[in-house]
C-alpha positions in Angstrom: 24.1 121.0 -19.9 26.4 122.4 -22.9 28.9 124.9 -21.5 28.0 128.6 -22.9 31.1 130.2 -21.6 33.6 131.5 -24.0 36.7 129.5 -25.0 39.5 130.5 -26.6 42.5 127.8 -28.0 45.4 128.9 -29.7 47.0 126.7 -32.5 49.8 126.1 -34.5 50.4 123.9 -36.7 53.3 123.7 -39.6 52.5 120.7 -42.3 49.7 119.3 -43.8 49.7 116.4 -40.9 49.1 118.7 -38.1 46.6 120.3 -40.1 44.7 117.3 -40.3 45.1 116.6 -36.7 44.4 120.2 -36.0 40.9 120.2 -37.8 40.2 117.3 -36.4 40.8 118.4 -33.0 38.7 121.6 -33.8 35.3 119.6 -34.8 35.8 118.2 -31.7 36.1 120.9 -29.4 33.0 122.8 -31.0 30.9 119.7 -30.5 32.1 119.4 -27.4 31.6 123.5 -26.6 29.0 125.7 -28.1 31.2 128.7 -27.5 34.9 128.1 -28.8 37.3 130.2 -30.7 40.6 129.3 -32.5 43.6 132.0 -33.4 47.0 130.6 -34.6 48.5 129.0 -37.4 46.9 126.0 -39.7 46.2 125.0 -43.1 43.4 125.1 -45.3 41.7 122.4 -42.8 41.8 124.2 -39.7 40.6 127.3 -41.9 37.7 125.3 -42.9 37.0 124.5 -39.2 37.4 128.3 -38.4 41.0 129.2 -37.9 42.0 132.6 -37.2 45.4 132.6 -38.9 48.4 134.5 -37.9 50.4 134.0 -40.8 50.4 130.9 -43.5 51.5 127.9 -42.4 53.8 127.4 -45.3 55.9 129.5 -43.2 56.9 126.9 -41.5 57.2 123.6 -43.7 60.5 123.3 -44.1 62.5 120.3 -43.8 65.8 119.1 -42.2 68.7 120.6 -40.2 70.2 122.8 -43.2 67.0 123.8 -44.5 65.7 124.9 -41.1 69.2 127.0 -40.7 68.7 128.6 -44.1 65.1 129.6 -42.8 65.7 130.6 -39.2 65.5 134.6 -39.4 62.1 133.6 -40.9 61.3 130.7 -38.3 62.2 132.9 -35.2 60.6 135.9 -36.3 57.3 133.2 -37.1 57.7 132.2 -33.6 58.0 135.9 -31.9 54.6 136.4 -33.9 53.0 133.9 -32.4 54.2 134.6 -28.9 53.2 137.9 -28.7 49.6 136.8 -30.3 49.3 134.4 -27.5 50.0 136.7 -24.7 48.0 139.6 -26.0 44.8 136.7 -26.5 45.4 134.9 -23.4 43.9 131.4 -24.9 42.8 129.2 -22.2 45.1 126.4 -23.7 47.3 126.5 -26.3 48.3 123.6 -28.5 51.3 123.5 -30.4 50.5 120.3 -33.2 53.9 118.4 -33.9 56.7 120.4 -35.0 58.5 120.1 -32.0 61.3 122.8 -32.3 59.0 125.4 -33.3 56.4 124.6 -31.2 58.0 123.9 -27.5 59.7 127.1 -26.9 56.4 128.9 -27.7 54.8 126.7 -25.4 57.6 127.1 -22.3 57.5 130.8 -22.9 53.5 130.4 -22.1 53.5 127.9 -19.9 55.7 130.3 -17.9 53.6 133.3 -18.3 50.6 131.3 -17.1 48.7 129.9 -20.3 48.1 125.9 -20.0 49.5 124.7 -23.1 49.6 121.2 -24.5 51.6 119.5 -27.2 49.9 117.2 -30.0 51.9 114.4 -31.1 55.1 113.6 -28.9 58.3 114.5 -30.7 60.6 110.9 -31.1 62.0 110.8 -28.2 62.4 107.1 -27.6 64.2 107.5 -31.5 66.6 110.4 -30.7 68.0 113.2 -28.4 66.1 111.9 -25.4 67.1 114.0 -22.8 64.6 116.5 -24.6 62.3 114.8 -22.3 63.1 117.3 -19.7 62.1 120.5 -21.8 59.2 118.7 -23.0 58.1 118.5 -19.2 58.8 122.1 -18.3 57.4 123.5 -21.2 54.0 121.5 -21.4 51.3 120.5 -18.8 50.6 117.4 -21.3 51.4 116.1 -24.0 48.7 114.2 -26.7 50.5 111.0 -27.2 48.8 109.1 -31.0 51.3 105.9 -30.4 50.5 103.6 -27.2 54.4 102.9 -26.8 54.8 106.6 -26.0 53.1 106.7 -22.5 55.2 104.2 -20.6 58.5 106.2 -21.9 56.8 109.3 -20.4 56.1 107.6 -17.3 59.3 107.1 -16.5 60.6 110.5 -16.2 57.0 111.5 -14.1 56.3 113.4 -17.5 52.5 114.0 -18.2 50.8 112.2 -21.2 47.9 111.0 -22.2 47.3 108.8 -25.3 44.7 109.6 -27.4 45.0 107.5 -30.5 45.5 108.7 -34.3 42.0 110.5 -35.6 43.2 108.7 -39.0 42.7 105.3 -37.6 39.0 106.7 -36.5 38.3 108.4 -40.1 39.4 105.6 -42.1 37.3 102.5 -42.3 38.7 99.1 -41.5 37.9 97.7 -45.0 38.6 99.9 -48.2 37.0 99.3 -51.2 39.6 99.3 -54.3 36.9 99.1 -56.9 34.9 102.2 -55.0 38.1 103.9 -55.6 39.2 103.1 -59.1 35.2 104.0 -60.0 35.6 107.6 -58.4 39.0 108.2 -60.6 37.9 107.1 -63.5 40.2 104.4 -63.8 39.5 100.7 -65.1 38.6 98.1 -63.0 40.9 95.3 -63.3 44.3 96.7 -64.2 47.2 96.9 -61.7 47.7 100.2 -60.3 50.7 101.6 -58.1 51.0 104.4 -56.1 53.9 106.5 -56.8 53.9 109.5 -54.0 57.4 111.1 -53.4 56.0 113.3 -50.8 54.3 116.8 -50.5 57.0 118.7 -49.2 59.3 120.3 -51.7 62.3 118.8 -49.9 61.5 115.1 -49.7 60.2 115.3 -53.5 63.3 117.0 -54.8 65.5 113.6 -53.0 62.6 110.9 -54.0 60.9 111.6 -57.4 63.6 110.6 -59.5 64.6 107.0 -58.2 60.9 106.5 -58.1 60.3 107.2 -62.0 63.3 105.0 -62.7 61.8 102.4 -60.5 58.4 102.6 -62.5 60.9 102.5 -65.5 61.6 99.5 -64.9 58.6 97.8 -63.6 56.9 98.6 -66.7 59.6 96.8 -68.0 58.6 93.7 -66.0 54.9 94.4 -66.0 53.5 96.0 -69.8 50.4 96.5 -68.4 51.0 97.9 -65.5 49.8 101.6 -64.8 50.8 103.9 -62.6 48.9 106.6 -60.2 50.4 110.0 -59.0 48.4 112.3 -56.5 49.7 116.3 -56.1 49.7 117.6 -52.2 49.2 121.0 -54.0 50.2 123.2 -57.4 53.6 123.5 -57.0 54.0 119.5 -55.9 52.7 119.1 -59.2 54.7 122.0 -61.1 57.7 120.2 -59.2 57.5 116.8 -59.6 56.1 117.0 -63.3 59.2 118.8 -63.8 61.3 116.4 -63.1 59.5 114.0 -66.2 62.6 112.7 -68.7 61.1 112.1 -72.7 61.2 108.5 -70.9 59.0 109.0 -67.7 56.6 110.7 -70.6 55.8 107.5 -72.0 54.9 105.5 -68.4 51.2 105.1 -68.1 50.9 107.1 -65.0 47.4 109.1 -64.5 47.4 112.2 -62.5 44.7 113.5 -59.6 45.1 116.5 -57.4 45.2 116.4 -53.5 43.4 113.1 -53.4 46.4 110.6 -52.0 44.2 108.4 -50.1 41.8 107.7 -53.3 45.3 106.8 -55.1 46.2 104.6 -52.5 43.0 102.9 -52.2 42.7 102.1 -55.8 46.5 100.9 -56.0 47.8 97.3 -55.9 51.1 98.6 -54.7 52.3 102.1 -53.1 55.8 103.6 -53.4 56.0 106.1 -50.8 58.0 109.3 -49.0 58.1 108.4 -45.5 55.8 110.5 -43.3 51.7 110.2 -42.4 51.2 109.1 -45.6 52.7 105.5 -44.5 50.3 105.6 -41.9 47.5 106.2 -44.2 48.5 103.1 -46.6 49.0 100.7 -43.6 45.1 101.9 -42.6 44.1 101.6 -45.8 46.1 98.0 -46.1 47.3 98.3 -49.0 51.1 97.0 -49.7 54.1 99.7 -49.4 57.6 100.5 -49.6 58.7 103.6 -47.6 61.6 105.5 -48.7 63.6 108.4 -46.9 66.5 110.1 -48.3 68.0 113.1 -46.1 70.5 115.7 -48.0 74.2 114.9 -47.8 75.2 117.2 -45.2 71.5 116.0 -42.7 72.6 112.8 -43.1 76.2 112.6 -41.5 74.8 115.4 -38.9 72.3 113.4 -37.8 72.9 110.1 -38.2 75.2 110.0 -35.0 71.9 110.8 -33.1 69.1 108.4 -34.4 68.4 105.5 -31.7 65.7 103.2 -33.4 65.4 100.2 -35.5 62.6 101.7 -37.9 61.3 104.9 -39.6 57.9 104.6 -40.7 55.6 104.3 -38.7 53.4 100.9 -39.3 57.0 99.6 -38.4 57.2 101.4 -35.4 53.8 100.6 -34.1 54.8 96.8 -34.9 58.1 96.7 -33.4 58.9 94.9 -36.6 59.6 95.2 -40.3 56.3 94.7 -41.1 56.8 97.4 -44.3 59.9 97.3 -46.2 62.2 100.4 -45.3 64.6 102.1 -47.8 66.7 104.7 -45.7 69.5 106.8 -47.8 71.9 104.5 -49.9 69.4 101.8 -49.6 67.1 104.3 -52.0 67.3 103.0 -55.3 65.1 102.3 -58.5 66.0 98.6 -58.7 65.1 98.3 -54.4 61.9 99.8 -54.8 60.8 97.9 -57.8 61.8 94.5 -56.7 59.8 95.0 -53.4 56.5 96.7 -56.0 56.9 93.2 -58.0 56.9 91.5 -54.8 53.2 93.0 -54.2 52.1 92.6 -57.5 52.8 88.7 -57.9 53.0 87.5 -54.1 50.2 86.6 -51.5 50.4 89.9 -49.0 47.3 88.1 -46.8 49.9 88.3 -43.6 51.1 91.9 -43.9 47.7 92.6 -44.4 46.8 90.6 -41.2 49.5 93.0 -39.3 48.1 95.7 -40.5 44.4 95.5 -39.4 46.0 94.8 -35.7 47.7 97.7 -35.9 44.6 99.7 -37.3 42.6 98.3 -34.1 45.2 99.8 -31.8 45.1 103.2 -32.5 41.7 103.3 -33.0 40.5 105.2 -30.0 38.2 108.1 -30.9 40.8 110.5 -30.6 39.4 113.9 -31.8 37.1 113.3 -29.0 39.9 112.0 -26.5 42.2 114.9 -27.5 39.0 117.6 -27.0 38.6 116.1 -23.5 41.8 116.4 -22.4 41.9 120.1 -23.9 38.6 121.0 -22.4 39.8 119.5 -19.1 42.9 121.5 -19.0 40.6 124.5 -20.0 38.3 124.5 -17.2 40.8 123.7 -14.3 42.7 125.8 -11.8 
């Protein structure tokens, strides 16, 4: 028998990858419950789903040490919101979706006045700073883990978590059609396409867009035919990053879509790529990549000194390996990114491929639906 009684879940999330987790998390919940409410703080995707929004989560995308500092009157006065929302609404669970250091003193401040809270997506703490491990315990009763390394690390300090898988790995098929995808944007069917996505947060785009329009430079150089595909996360993305186009970077054959990054991808022979979800999304859409990540000068030296692991992005940290070629600060330049873009375009990729549809199969879990359970289980306990 479906359960009738009302349920109430609070939210937050602060980019646009918690917002997909978030929605997806949502759908599951009301298929799961036939009487379910959501307050907090998502993106258009949890609004779709039926979001009751404190405030717009663009409050909260910000990115790096210095730019968090220059936002924290904003941040903390963001977070007192949400508190005081929570308390007054008494959610049955609340989940705070990634961003850790927003998110887990709003959920110790409510796990201590009573309200079961969760946190989606475990903050890297096999990467960096791991003693957080201890506030992650005391302000959480579990924690949603979407990387099956993450639960023996929790299991070692007695810390609850459950892994639930990466809803990505469940929305995106195992095979993706380039053709399908080079039909739906208009584009012709046996050119070379590649990917150029510097990243959707104003930040990461500001440090990446112009090494990677030097780096088409030159592979149009090397490749005459070559085209090039550019997708927007949103207006000012585009207002940005178009911006930043020399009389040069006019000329490259690049065609533009809005907020349709995974079509790109598909379609593409080759993807250039801010490091984030999106590397994620290319390794489950196997299609070749080379992940970049540039901090500012001054988040660089701070945190460099604190950064325990081997890899970045993500398909390399699900493999243990460098299965994707990683460009990290210095090592971000246009001739780096284009030699390992011509290595795609003329090289047989049939292994990295190989790794990546292992990877695919281990993530693959169901996880809205895992995630829901756990929430509903925490929901209806004493």
């Amino acid at each position: 028998m479906t359960d009738t009684r009302p349920l109430l879940i609070g939210l937050v999330a602060g980019e646009s990858s918690g917002d997909i987790l978030g929605a997806n998390l949502m759908r599951s919940l009301k298929e799961a419950h036939s009487n379910v409410r959501f307050v907090g703080v998502g993106g258009p995707l949890m609004a779709d789903e039926g979001l009751e929004s404190l405030f717009p989560m663009e409050t909260l995308s910000v990115m790096g040490l210095v730019d968090v500092l220059k936002q924290l009157p904003t941040l903390l006065r963001a977070r007192k919101k949400v508190v005081q929302a929570m308390l007054k609404h008494q959610p049955q669970v609340f989940v705070g979706i990634d961003a850790p250091d927003f998110n887990l003193p709003i959920e110790t401040k409510l796990k201590a006045a009573g309200i079961k809270t969760v946190h989606y997506v475990s903050p890297s703490v096999w990467a960096w700073r791991p003693k957080r491990i201890f506030a992650i315990k005391k302000a959480t009763h579990d924690v949603l883990s979407i990387l099956p390394f993450e639960q023996d690390f929790y299991a070692k300090y007695d810390a609850a978590c459950t892994f639930v898988g990466h809803p990505l790995a469940d929305d995106i098929p195992m095979q993706s059609n380039a053709q399908t995808a080079r039909q739906e944007l208009g584009l012709e069917a046996h050119k070379q396409y590649v990917a150029v996505l510097p990243g959707s947060r104003g930040g990461e785009a500001g440090l990446l867009t112009r090494d990677f329009l030097d780096a088409a430079q030159q592979l149009q150089q090397r490749f005459p035919e070559l085209e090039f595909l550019m997708a927007f996360a949103n207006a000012a993305r585009r207002k940005q990053i178009q911006g930043m186009f020399t009389e040069a970077d006019k000329k490259l054959k690049f065609h533009f879509f809005d907020g349709q990054s995974r079509t790109v991808m598909t379609a593409a022979d080759s993807c250039m790529l801010a490091s984030g979800t999106v590397s994620l999304e290319a390794m489950l859409l196997k299609r070749p990549m080379v992940v970049s990540y540039k901090f500012t000068w001054l988040n660089y030296h701070v945190l460099k000194y604190f950064i325990k692991v081997d890899f970045f992005s993500l398909p390399n940290l699900l493999a243990k390996r460098p299965l994707v070629k990683e460009l990290l600060q210095d090592q971000v330049t246009p001739t780096a990114i284009a030699a390992e873009v011509e290595r795609h375009l003329s090289s047989d990729m049939a292994d990295t491929l190989a790794g990546y549809e292992a990877l695919h199969n281990s993530i693959r879990c169901n996880a809205g639906v895992r995630a829901a359970q756990r929430v509903l289980e925490l929901a209806t306990s004493n």
